[in-house]
C-alpha positions in Angstrom: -4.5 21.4 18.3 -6.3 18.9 20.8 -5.5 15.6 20.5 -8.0 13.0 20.8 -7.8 9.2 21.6 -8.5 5.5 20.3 -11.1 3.3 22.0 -9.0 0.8 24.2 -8.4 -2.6 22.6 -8.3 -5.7 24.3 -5.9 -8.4 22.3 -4.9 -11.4 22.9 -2.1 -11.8 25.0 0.6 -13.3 22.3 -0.5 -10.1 19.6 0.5 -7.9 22.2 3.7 -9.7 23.1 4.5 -10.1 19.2 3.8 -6.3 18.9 6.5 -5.6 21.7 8.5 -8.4 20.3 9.2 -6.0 17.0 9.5 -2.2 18.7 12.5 -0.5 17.9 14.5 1.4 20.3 13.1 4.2 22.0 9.5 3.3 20.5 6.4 3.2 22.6 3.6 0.3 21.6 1.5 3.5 21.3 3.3 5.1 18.9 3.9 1.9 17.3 0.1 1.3 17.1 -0.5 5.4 15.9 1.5 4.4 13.2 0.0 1.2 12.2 -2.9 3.0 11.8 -1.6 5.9 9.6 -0.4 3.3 7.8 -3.0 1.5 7.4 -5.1 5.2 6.4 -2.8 5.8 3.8 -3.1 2.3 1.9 -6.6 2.3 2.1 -6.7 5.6 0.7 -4.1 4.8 -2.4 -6.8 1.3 -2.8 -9.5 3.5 -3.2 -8.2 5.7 -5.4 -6.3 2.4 -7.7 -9.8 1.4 -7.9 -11.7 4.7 -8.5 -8.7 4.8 -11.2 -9.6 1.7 -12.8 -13.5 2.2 -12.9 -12.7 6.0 -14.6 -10.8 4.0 -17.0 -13.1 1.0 -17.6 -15.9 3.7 -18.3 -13.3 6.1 -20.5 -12.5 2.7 -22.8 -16.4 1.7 -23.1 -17.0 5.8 -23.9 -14.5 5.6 -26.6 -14.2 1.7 -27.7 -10.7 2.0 -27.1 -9.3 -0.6 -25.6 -5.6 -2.4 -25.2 -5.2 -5.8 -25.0 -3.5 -7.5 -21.7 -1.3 -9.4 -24.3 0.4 -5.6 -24.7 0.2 -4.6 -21.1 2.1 -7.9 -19.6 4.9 -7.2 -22.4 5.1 -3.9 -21.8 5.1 -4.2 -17.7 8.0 -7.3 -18.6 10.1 -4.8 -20.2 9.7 -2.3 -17.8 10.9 -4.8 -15.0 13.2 -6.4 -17.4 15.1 -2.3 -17.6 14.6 -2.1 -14.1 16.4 -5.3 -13.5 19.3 -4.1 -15.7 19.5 -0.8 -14.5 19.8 -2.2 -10.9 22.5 -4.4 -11.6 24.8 -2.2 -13.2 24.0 0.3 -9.9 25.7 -2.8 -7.6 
């Protein structure tokens, strides 16, 4: 496969110093700067999908009139991190 290339960038002086500042051995500010960029693919990828998620939902509860009441989700989600919690401590 051919590879291809990113336009150049021209930063500010202390970016590029701070991005040096956290390379770890053996890694290139390219790479480093590859990888931000998958990175940053991937989480804009899982955003749109949250969202697209969400808006299926929305429209699935208006088809239906089913709906649950954020009174129930924030006690269930409390419980869930309230096991989690518990189940990490006794891991330790």
């Amino acid at each position: 496969m051919k590879t291809a290339t990113f336009p150049s960038l021209r930063v500010d002086p202390k970016l590029r110093e701070e991005a040096e500042g956290v390379l770890q051995d053996g890694e290139s500010l390219s790479s480093f700067v590859e990888q931000s960029i998958r990175e940053s693919i991937e989480r804009r990828l899982a955003q749109s999908e949250f969202i697209a998620r969400g808006l299926r939902s929305r429209e699935d509860a208006r088809r239906t009139g089913k709906y649950v009441d954020s009174d129930a989700v924030i006690n269930r989600l409390q419980k869930m991190l309230t096991r989690a919690k518990t189940s990490a401590k006794a891991r330790r």
